[in-house]
N, CA, C and O atoms as a GROMACS GRO file, in nm:
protein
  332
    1UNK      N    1   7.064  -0.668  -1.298
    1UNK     CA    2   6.995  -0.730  -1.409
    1UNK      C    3   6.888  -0.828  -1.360
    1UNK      O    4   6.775  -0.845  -1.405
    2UNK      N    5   6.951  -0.889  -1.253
    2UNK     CA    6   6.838  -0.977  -1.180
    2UNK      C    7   6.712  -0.919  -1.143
    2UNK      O    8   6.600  -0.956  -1.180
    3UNK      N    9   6.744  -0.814  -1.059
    3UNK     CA   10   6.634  -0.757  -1.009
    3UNK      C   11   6.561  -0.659  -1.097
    3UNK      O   12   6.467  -0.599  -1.044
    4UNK      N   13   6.584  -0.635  -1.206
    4UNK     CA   14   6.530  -0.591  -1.342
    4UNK      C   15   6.383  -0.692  -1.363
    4UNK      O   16   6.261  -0.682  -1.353
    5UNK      N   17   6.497  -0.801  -1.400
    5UNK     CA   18   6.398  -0.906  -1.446
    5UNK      C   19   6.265  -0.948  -1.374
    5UNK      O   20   6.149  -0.956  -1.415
    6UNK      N   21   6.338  -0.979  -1.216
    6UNK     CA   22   6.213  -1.014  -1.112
    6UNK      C   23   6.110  -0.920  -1.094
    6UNK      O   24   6.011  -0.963  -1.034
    7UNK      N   25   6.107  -0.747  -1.148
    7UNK     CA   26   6.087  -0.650  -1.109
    7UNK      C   27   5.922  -0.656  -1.250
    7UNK      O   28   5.801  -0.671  -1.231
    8UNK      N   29   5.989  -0.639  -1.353
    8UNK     CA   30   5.887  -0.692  -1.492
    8UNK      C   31   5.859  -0.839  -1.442
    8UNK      O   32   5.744  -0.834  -1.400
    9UNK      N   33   5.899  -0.948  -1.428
    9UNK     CA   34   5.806  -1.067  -1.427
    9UNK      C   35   5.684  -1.034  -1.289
    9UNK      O   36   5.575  -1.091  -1.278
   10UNK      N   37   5.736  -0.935  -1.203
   10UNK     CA   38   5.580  -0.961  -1.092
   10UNK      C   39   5.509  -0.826  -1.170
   10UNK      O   40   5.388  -0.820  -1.147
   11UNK      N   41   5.543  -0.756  -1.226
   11UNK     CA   42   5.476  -0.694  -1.278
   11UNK      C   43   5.343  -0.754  -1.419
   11UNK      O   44   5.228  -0.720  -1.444
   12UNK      N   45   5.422  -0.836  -1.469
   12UNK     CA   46   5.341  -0.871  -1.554
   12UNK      C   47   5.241  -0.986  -1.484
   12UNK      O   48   5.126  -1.007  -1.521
   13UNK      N   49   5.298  -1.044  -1.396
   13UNK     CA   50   5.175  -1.116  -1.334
   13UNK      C   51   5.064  -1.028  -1.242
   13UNK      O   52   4.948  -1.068  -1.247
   14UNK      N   53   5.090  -0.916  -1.162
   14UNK     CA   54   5.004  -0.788  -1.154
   14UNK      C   55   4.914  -0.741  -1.246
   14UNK      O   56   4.822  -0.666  -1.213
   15UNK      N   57   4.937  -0.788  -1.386
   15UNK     CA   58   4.852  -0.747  -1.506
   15UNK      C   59   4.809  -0.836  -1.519
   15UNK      O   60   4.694  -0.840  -1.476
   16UNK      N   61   4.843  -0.921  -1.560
   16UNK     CA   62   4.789  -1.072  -1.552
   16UNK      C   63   4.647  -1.062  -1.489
   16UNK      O   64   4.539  -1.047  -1.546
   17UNK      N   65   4.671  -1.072  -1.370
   17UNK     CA   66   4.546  -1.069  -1.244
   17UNK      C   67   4.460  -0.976  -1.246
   17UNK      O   68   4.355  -0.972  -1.182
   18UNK      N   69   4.505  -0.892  -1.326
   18UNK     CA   70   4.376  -0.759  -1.324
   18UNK      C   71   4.255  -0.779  -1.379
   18UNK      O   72   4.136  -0.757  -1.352
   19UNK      N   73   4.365  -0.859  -1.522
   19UNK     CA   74   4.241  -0.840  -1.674
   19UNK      C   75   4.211  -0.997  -1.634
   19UNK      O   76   4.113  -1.045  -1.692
   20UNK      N   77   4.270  -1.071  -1.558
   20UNK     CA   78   4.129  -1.186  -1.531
   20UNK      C   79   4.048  -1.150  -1.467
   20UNK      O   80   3.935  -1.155  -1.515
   21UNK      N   81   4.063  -1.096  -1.330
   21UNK     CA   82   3.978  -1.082  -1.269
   21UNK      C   83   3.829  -1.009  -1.326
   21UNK      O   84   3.719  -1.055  -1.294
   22UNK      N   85   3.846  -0.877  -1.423
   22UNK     CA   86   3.758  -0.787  -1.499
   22UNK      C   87   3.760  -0.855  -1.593
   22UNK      O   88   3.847  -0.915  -1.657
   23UNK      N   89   3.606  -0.836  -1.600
   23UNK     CA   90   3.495  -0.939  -1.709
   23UNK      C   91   3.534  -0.848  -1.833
   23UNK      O   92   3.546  -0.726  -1.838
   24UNK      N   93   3.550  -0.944  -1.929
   24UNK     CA   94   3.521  -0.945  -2.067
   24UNK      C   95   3.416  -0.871  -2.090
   24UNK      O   96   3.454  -0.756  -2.110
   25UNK      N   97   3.292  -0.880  -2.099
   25UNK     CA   98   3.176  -0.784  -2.106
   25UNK      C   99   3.064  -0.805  -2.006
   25UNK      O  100   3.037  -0.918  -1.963
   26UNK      N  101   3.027  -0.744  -1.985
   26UNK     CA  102   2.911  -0.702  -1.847
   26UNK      C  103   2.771  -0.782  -1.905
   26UNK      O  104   2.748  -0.783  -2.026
   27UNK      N  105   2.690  -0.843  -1.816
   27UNK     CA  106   2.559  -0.924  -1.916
   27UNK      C  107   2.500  -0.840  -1.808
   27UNK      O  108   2.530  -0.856  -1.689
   28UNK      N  109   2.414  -0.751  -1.851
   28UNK     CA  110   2.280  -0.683  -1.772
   28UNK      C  111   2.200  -0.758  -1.815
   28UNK      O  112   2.219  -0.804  -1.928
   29UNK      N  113   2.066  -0.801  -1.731
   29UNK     CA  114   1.918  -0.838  -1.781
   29UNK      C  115   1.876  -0.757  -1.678
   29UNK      O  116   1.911  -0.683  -1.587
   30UNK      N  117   1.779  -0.809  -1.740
   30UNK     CA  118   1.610  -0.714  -1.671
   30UNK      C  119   1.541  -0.781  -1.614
   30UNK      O  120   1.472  -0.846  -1.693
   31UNK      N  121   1.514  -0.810  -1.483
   31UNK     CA  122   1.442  -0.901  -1.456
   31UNK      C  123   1.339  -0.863  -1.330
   31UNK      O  124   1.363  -0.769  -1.254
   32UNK      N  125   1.211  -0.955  -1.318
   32UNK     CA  126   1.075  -0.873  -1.274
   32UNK      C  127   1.024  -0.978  -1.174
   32UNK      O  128   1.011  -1.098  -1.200
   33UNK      N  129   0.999  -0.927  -1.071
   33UNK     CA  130   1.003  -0.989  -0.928
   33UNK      C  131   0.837  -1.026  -0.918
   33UNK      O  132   0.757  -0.935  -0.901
   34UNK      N  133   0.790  -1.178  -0.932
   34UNK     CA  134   0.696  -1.217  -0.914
   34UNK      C  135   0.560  -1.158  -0.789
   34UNK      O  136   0.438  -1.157  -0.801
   35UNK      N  137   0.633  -1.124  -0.696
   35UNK     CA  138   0.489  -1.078  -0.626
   35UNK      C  139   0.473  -0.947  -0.678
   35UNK      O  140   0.381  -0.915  -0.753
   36UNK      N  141   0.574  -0.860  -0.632
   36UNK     CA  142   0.519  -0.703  -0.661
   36UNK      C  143   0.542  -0.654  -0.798
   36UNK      O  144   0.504  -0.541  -0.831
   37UNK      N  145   0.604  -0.734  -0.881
   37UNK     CA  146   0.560  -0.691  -1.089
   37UNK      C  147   0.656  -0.603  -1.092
   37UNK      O  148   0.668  -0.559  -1.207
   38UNK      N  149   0.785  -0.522  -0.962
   38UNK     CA  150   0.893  -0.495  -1.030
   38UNK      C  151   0.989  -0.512  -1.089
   38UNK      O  152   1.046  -0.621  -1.074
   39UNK      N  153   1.039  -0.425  -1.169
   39UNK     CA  154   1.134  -0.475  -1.286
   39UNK      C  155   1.291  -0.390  -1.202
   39UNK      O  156   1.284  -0.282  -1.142
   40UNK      N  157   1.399  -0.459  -1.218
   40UNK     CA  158   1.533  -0.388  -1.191
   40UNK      C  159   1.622  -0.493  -1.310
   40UNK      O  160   1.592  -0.604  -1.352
   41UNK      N  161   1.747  -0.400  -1.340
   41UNK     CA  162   1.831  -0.434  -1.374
   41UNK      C  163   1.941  -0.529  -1.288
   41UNK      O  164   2.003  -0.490  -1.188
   42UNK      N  165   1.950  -0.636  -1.338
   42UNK     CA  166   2.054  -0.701  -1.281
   42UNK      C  167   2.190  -0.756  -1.346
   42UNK      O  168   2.185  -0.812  -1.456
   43UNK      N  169   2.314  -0.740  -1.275
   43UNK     CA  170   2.417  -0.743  -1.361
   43UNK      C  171   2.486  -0.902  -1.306
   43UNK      O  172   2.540  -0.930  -1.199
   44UNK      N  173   2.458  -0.992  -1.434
   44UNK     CA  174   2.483  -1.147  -1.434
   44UNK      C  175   2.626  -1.161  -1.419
   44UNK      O  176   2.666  -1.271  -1.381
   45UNK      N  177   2.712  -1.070  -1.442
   45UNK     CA  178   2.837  -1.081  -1.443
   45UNK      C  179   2.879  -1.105  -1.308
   45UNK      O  180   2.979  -1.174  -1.292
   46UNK      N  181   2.797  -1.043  -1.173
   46UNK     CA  182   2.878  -1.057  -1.016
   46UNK      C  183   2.841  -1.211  -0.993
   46UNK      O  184   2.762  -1.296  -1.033
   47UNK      N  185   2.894  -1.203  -0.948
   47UNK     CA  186   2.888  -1.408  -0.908
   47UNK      C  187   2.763  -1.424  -0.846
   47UNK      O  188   2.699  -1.528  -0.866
   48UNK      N  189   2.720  -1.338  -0.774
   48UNK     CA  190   2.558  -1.365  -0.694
   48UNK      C  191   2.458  -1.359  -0.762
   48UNK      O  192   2.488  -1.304  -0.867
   49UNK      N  193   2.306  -1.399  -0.759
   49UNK     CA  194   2.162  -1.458  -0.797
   49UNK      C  195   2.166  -1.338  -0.683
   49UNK      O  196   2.236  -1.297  -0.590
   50UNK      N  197   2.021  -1.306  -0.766
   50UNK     CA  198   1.885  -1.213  -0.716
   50UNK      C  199   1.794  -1.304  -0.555
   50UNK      O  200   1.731  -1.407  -0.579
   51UNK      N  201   1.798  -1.269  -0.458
   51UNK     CA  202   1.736  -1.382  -0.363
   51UNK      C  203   1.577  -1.278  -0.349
   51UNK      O  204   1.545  -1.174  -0.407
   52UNK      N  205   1.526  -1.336  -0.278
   52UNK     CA  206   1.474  -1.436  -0.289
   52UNK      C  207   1.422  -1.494  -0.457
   52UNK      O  208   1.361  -1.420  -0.534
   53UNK      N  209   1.464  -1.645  -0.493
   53UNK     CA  210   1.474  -1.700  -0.647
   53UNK      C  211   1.325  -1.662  -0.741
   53UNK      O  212   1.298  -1.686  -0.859
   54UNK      N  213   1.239  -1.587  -0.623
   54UNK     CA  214   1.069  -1.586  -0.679
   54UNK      C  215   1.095  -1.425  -0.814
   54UNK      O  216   1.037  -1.318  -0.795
   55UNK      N  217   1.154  -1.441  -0.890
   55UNK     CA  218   1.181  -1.356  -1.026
   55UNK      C  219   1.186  -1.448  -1.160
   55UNK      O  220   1.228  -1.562  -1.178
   56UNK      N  221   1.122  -1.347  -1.253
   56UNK     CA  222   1.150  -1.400  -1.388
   56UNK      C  223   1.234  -1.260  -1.469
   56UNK      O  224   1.241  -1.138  -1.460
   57UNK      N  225   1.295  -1.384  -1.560
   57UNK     CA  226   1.429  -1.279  -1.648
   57UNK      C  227   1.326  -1.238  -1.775
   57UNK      O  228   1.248  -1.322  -1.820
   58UNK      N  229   1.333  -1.109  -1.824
   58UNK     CA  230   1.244  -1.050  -1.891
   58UNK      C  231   1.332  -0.983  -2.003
   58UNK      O  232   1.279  -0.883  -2.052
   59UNK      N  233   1.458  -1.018  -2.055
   59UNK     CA  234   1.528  -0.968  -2.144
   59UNK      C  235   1.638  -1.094  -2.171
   59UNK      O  236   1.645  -1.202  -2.112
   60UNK      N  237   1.735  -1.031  -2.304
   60UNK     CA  238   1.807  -1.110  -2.300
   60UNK      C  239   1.959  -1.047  -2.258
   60UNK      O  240   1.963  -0.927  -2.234
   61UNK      N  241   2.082  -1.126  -2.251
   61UNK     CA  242   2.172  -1.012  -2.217
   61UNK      C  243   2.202  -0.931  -2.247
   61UNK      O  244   2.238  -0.939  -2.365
   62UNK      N  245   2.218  -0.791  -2.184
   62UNK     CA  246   2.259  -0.677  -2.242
   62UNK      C  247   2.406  -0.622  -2.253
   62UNK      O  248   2.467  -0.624  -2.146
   63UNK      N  249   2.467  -0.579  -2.351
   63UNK     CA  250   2.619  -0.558  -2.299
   63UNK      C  251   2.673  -0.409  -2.207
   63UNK      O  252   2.790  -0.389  -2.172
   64UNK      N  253   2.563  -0.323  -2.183
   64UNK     CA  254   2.583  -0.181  -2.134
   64UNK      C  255   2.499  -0.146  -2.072
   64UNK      O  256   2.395  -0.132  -2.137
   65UNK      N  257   2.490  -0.113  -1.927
   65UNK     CA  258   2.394  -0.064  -1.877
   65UNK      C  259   2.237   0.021  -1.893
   65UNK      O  260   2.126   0.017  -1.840
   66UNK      N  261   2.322   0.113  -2.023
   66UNK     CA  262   2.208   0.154  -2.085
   66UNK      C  263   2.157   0.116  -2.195
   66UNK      O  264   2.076   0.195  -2.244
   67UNK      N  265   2.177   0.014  -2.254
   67UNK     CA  266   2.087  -0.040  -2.318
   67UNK      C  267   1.980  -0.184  -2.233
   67UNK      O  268   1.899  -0.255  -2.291
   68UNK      N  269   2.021  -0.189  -2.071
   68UNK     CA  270   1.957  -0.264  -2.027
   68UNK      C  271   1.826  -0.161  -1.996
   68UNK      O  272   1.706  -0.188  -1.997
   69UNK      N  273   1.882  -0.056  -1.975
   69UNK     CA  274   1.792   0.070  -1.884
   69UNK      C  275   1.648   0.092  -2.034
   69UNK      O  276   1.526   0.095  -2.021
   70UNK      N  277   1.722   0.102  -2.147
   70UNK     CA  278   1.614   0.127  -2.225
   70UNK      C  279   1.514   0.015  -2.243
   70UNK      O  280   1.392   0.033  -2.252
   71UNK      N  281   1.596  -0.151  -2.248
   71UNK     CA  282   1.418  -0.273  -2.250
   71UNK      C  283   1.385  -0.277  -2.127
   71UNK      O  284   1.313  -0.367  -2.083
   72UNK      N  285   1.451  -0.142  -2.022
   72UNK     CA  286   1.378  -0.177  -1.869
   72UNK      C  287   1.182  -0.079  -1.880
   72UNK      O  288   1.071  -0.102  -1.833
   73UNK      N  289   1.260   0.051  -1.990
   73UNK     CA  290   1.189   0.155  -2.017
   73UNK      C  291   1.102   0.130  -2.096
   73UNK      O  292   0.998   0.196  -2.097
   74UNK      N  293   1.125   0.028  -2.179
   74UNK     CA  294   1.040  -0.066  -2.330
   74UNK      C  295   0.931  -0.175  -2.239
   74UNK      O  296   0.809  -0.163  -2.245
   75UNK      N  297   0.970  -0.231  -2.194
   75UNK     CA  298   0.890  -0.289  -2.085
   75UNK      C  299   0.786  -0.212  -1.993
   75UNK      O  300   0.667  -0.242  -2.000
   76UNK      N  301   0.832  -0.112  -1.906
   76UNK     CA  302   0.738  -0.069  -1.841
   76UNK      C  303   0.644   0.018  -1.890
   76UNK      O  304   0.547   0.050  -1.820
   77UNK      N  305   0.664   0.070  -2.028
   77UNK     CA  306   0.555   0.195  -2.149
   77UNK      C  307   0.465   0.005  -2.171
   77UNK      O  308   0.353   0.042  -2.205
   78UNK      N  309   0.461  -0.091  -2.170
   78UNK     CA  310   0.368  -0.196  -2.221
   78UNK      C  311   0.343  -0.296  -2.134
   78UNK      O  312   0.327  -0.415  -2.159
   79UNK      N  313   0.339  -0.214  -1.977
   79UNK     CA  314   0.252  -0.272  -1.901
   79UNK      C  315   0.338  -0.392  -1.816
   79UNK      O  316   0.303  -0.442  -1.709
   80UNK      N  317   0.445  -0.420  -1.886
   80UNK     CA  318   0.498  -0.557  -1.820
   80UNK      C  319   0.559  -0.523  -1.682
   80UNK      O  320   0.560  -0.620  -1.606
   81UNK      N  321   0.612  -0.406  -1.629
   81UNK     CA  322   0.652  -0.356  -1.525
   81UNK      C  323   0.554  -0.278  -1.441
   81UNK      O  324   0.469  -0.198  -1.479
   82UNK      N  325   0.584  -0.322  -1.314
   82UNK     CA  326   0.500  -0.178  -1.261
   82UNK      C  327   0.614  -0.132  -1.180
   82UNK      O  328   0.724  -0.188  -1.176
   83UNK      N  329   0.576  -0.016  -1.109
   83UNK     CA  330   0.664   0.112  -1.061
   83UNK      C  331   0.670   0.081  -0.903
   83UNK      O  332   0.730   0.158  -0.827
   0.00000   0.00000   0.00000
């Protein structure tokens, strides 16, 4: 019975740790690199910044990759991106 119990309590702390660790929802932006005017998707959710800091953010957060991919596509049909 003991080892029942100890068996579900590390289990549930195994779950525990999963769904903290995995984000709630993903923040894509779009953002466009001051010298050369490219645009990439970047996902705000990994703990790391874009280096070198010389970028501007050109969207607001996105919750799905592809809807970052389409104001990446909305952007570059109006000039704000280049290729």
């Amino acid at each position: 019975m003991v080892r029942k119990m100890v068996l579900f309590a590390a289990a549930g702390l195994a779950a525990a740790a999963i769904l903290a660790v995995s984000p709630a929802d993903a923040s894509y932006r779009v953002i466009r690199w001051n010298v050369s005017g490219f645009c990439q998707i970047w996902d705000y959710g990994v703990p790391t910044r874009p280096f070198p800091l010389s970028y501007k953010i050109m969207s607001h957060a996105q919750n799905t990759f592809g809807a970052a991919l389409r104001v990446k596509e909305r952007n570059w049909s109006r000039w704000n991106c280049h290729f």
